[in-house]
Structure formats: C-alpha cells, structure tokens
N, CA, C and O of each residue as an XYZ file, in Angstrom:
508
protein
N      -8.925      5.184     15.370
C      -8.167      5.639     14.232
C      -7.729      4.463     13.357
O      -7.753      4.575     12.131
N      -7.355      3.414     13.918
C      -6.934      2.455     13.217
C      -7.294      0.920     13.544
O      -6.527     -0.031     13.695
N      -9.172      0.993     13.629
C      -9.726     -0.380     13.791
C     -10.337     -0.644     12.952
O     -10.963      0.317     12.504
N     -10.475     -1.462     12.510
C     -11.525     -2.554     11.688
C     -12.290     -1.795     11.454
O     -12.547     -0.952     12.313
N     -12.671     -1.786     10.748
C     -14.223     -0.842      9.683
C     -13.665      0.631      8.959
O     -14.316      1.301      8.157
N     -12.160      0.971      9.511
C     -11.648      1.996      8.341
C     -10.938      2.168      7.617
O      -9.860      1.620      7.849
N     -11.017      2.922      6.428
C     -10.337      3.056      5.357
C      -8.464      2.740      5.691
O      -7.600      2.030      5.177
N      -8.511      3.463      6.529
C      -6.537      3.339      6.721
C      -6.928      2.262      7.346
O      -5.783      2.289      7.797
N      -7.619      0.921      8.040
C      -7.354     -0.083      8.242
C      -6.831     -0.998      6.982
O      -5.747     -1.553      6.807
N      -7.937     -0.948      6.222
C      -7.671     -1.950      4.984
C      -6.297     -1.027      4.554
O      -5.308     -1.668      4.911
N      -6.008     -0.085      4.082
C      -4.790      0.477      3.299
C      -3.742     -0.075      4.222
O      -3.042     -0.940      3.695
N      -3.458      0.220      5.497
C      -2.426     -0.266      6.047
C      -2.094     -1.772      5.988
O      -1.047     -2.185      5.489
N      -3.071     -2.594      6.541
C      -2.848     -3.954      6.669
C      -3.080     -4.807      5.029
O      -2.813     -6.001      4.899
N      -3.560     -4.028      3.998
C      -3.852     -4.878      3.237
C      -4.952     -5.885      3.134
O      -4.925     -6.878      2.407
N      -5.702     -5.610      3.752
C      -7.216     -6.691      3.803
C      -8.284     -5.708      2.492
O      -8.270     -4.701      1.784
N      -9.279     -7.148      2.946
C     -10.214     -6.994      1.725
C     -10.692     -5.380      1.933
O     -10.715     -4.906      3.069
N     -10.959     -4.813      1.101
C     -11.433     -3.664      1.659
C     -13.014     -3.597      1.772
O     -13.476     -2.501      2.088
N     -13.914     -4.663      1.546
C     -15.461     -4.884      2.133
C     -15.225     -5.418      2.962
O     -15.271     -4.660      3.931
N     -14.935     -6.486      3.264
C     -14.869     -7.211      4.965
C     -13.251     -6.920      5.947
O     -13.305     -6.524      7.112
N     -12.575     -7.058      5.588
C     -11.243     -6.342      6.229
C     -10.629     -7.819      6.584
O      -9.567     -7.876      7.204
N     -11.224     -8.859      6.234
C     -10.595    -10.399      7.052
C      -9.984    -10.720      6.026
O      -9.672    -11.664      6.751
N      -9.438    -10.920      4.969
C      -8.497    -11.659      4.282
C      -7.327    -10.835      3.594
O      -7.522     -9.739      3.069
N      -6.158    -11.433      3.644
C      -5.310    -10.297      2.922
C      -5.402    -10.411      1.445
O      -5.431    -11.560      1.004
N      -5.446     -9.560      0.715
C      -5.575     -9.282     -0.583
C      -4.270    -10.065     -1.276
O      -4.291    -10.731     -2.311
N      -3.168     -9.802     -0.434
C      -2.058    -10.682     -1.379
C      -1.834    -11.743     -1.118
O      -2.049    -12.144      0.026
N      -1.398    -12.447     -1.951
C      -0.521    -13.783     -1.674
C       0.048    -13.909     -0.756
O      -0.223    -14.666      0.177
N       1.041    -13.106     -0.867
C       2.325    -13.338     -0.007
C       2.326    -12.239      0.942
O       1.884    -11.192      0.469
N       2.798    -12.181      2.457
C       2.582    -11.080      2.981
C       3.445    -10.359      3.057
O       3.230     -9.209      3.439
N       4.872    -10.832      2.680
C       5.959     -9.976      2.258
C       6.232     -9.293      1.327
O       6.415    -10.004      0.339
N       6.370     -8.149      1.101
C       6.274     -7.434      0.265
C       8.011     -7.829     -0.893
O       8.358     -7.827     -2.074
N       8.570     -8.105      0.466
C      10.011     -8.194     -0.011
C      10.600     -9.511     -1.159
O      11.639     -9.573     -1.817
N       9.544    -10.377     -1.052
C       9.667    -11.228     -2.133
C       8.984    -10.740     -3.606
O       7.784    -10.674     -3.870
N       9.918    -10.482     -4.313
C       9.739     -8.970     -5.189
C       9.220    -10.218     -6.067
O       8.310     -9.890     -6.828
N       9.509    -11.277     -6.120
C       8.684    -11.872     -7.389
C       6.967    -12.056     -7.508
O       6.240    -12.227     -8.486
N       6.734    -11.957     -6.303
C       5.570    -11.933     -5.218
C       4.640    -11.100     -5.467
O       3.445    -11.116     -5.763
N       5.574    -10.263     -5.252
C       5.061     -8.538     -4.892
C       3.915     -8.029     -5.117
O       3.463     -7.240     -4.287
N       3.270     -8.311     -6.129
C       2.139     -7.502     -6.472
C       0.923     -9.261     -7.089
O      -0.108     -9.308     -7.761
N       1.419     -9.922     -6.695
C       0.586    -11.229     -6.726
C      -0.883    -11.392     -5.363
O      -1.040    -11.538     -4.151
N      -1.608    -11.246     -6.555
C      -2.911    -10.929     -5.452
C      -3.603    -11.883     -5.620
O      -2.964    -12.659     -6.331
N      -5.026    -12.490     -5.257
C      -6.134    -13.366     -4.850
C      -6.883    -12.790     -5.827
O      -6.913    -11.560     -5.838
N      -7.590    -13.484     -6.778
C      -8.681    -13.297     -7.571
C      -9.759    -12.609     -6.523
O      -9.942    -11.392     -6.554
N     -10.410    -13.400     -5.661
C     -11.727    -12.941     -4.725
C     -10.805    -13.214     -3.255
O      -9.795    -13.826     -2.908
N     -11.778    -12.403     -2.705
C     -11.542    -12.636     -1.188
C     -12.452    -14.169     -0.887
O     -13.615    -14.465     -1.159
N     -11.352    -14.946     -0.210
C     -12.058    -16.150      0.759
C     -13.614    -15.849      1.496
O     -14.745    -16.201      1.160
N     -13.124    -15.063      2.611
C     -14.787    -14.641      3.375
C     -15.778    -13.811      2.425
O     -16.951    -14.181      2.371
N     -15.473    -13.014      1.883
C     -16.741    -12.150      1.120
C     -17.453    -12.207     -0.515
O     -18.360    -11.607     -1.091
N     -16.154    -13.644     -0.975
C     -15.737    -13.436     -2.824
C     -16.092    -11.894     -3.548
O     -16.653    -11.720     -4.630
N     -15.594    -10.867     -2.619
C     -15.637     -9.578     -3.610
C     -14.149     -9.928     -4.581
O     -13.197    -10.612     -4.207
N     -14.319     -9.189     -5.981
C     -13.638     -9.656     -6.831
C     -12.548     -8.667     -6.862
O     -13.046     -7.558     -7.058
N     -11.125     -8.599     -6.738
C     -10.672     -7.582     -6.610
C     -10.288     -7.161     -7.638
O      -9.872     -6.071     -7.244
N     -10.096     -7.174     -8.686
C      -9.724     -7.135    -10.083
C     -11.390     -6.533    -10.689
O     -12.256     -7.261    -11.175
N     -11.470     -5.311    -10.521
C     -13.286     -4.941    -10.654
C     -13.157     -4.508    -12.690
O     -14.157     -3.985    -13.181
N     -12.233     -4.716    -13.393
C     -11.956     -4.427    -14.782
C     -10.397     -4.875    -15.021
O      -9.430     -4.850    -14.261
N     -10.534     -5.273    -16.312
C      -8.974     -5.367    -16.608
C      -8.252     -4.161    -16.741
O      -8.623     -3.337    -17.577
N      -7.204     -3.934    -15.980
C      -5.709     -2.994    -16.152
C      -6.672     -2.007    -14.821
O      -6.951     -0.807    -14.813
N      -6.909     -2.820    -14.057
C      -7.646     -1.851    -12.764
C      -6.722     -1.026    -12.470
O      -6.558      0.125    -12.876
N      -5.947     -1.812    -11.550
C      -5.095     -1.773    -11.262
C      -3.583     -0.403    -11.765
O      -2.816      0.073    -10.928
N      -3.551     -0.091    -13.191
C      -2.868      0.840    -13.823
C      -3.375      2.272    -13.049
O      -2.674      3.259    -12.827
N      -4.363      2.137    -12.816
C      -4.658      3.873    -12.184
C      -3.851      4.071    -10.670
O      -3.734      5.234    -10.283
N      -3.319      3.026     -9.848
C      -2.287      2.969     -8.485
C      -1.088      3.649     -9.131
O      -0.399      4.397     -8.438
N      -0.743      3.407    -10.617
C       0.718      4.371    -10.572
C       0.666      6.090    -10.350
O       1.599      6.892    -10.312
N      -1.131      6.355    -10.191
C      -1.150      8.089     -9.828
C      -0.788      8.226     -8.836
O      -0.109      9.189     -8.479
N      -1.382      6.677     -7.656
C      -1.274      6.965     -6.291
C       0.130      7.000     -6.047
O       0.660      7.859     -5.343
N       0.893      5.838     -6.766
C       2.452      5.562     -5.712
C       3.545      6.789     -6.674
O       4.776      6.787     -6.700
N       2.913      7.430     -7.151
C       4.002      9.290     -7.271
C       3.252      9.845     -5.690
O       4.221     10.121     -4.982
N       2.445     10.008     -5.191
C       2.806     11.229     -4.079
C       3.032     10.172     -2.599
O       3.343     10.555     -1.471
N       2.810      9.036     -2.972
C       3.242      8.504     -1.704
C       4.703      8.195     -1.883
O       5.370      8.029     -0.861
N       5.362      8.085     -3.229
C       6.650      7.803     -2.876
C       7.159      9.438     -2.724
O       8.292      9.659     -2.296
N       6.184     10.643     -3.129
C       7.319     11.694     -2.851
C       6.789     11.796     -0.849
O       7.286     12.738     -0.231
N       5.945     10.927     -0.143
C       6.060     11.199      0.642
C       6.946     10.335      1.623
O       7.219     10.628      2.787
N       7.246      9.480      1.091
C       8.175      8.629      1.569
C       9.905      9.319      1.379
O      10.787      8.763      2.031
N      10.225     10.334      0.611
C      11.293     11.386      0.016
C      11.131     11.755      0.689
O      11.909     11.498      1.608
N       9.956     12.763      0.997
C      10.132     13.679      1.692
C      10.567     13.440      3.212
O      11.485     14.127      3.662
N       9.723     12.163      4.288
C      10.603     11.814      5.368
C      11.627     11.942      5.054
O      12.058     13.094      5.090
N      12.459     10.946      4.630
C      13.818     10.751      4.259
C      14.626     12.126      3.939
O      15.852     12.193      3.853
N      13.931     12.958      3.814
C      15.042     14.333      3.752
C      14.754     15.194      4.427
O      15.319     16.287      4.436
N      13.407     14.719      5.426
C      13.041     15.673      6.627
C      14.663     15.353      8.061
O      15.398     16.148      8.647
N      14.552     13.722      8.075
C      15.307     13.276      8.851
C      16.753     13.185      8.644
O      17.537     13.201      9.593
N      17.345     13.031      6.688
C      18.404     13.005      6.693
C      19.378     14.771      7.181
O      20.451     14.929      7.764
N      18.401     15.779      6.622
C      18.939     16.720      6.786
C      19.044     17.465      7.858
O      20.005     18.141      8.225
N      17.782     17.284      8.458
C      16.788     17.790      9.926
C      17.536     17.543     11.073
O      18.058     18.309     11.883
N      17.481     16.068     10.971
C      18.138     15.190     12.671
C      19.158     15.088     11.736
O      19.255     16.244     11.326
N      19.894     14.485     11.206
C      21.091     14.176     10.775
C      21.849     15.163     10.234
O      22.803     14.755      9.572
N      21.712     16.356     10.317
C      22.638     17.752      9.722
C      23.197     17.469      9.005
O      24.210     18.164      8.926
N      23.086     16.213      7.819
C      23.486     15.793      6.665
C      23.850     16.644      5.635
O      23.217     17.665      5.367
N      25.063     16.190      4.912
C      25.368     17.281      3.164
C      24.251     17.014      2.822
O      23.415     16.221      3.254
N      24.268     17.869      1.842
C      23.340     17.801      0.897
C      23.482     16.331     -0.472
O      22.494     15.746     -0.916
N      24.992     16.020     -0.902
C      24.991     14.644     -1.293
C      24.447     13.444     -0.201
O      23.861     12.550     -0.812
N      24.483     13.316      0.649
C      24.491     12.580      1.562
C      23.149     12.236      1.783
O      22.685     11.111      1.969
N      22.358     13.726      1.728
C      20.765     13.735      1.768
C      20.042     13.093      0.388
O      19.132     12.276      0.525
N      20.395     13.415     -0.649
C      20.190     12.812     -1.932
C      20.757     11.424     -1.736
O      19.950     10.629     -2.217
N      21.475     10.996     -1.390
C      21.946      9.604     -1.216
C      20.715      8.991     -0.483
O      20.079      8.092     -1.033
N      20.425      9.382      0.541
C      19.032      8.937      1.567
C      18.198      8.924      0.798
O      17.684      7.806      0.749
N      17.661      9.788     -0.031
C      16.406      9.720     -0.861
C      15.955      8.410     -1.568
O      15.008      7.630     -1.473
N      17.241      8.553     -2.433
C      17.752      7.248     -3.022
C      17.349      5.996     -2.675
O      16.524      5.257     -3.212
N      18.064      5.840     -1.664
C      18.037      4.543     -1.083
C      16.812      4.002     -0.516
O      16.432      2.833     -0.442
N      16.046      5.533      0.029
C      15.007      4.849      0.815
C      13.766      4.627     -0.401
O      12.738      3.984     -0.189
N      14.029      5.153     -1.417
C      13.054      4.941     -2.616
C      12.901      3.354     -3.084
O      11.827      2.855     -3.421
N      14.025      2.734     -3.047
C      14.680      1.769     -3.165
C      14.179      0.564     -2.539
O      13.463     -0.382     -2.868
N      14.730      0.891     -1.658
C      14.430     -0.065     -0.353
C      13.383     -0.245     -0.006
O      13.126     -1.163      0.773
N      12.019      0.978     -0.712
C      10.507      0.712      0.367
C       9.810      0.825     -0.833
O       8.641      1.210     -0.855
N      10.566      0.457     -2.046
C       9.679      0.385     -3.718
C       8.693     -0.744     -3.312
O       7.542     -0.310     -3.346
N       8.782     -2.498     -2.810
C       7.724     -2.348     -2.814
C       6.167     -2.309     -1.677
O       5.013     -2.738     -1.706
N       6.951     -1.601     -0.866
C       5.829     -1.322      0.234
C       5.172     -0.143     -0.195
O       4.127      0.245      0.329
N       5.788      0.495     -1.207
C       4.697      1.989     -1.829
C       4.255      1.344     -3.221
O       3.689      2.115     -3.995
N       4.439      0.042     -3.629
C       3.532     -0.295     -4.882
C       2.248     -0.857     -4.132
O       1.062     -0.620     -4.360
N       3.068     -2.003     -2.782
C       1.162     -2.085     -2.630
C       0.745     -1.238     -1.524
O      -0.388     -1.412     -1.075
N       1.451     -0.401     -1.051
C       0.170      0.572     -0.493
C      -0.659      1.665     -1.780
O      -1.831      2.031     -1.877
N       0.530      1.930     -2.612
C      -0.561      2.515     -3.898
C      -1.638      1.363     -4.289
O      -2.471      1.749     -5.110
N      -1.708      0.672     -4.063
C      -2.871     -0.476     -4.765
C      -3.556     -0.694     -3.639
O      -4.688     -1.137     -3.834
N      -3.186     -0.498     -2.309
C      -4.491     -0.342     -1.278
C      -5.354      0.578     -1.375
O      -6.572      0.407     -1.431
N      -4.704      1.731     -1.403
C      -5.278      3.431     -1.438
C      -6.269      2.962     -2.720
O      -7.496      2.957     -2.619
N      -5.644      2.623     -3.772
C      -6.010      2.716     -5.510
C      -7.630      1.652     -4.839
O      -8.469      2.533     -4.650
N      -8.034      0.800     -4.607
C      -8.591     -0.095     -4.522
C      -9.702      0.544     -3.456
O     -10.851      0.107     -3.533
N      -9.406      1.529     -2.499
C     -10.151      1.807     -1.119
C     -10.847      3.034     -1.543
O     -11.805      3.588     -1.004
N     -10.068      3.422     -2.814
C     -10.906      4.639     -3.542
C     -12.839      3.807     -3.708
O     -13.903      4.369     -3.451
N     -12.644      2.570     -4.142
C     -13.561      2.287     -5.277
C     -14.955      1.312     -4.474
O     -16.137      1.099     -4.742
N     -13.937      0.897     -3.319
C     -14.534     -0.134     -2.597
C     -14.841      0.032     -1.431
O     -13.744      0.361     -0.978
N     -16.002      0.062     -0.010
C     -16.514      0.615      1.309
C     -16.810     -0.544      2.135
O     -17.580     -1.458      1.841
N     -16.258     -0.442      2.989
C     -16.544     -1.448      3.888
C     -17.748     -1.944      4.495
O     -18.403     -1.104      5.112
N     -18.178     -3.096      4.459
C     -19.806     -3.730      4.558
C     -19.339     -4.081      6.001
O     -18.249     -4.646      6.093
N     -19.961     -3.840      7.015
C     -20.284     -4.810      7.900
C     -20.981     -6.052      8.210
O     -20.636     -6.593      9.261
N     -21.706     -6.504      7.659
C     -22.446     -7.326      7.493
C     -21.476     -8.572      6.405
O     -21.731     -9.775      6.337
N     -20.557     -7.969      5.786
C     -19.790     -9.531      5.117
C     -18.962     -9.749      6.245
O     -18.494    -10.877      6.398
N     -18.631     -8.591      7.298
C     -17.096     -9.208      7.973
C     -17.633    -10.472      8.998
O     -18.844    -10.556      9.203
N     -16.852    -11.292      9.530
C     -17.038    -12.616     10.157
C     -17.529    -12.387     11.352
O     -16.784    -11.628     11.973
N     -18.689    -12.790     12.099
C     -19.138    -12.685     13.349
C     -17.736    -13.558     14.143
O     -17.716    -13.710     15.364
C-alpha cells in the first residue's frame, strides 16, 4: 500500500514522482512557511523537470479545497464525535486545525497536483 513505485508513495513522502529518490522540496519542513512551497528545479537522480509549464503549479489550488475540507472534516468527526464538543468549540477545531496544517495541505495539494501528470519509471529509480 505504501512502497516505492506508488502513487500515495510519492504524494505522501514528497519524492520525485518518476523515480521516488529525491524530495521535491527544499526544505523538508513544511513549517518553515518561508520555505514552504520552495521546490528543486529537476530532480538530482532522474533531472525530470518539475515545473512541466509556467503557473503549473496554479491548478493544486483545485486539489487543496477537498483535501483541506478533508482535513475539516476529521477535525469535526473527532471534535464532536469523541469529544462531545459544543458546537462553538467544534468550529473553533475546524479553525485551528485549518491553520495549523495550511502548510502540509499546500504541499500535499502539489503532490496529488503533480502525480496527476507524472508515473513512476522504474528504470530511473537508483539500483
């Protein structure tokens, strides 16, 4: 489910999505927001180019609307569910967790956005 050669590999970890060995970003923290969306022209092992047109990239804001409403939606499965939370209280959770995981749902929208376009080669990944 979650080895090397599949789609939710590269989306999760952030690797190239033809060879799966290099991370696409700079920085591997998402949390250095200046960072954040600072990526590698080419991958090191494969030089696939990740930038395949200018403003590629603009079509990930379709992806990060249903992943952030799915990231909501936890957050009000658990605030209300397990936590028998008010209903302010539950909206407060929403909130916050929108917040707090803005940018781990910008670059997983730009993994997804990118894994749409791009298939994993075996033959580039590293013996």
């Amino acid at each position: 489910m979650f080895k090397k050669g599949t789609k939710l590999y590269s989306i999760l970890t952030g690797t190239c999505p033809k060879c799966h060995e290099e991370s696409m970003f700079k920085n591997k923290n998402p949390y250095i927001l200046s960072e954040a969306l600072s990526m590698h022209e080419h991958c090191s092992n494969c030089k696939t180019k990740y930038k395949i047109e200018p403003s590629f990239f603009y079509g990930s804001m379709y992806v990060s609307y249903p992943v952030g409403i799915a990231f909501a939606t936890v957050a009000f499965v658990i605030s209300f569910f397990v936590f028998n939370a008010s209903i302010h209280i539950v909206f407060t959770s929403i909130i916050a967790t929108l917040i707090v995981c803005m940018p781990i749902i910008l670059r997983l929208s730009r993994n997804i956005w990118i894994n749409f376009f791009m298939h994993y080669d075996k033959s580039l990944a590293k013996k």
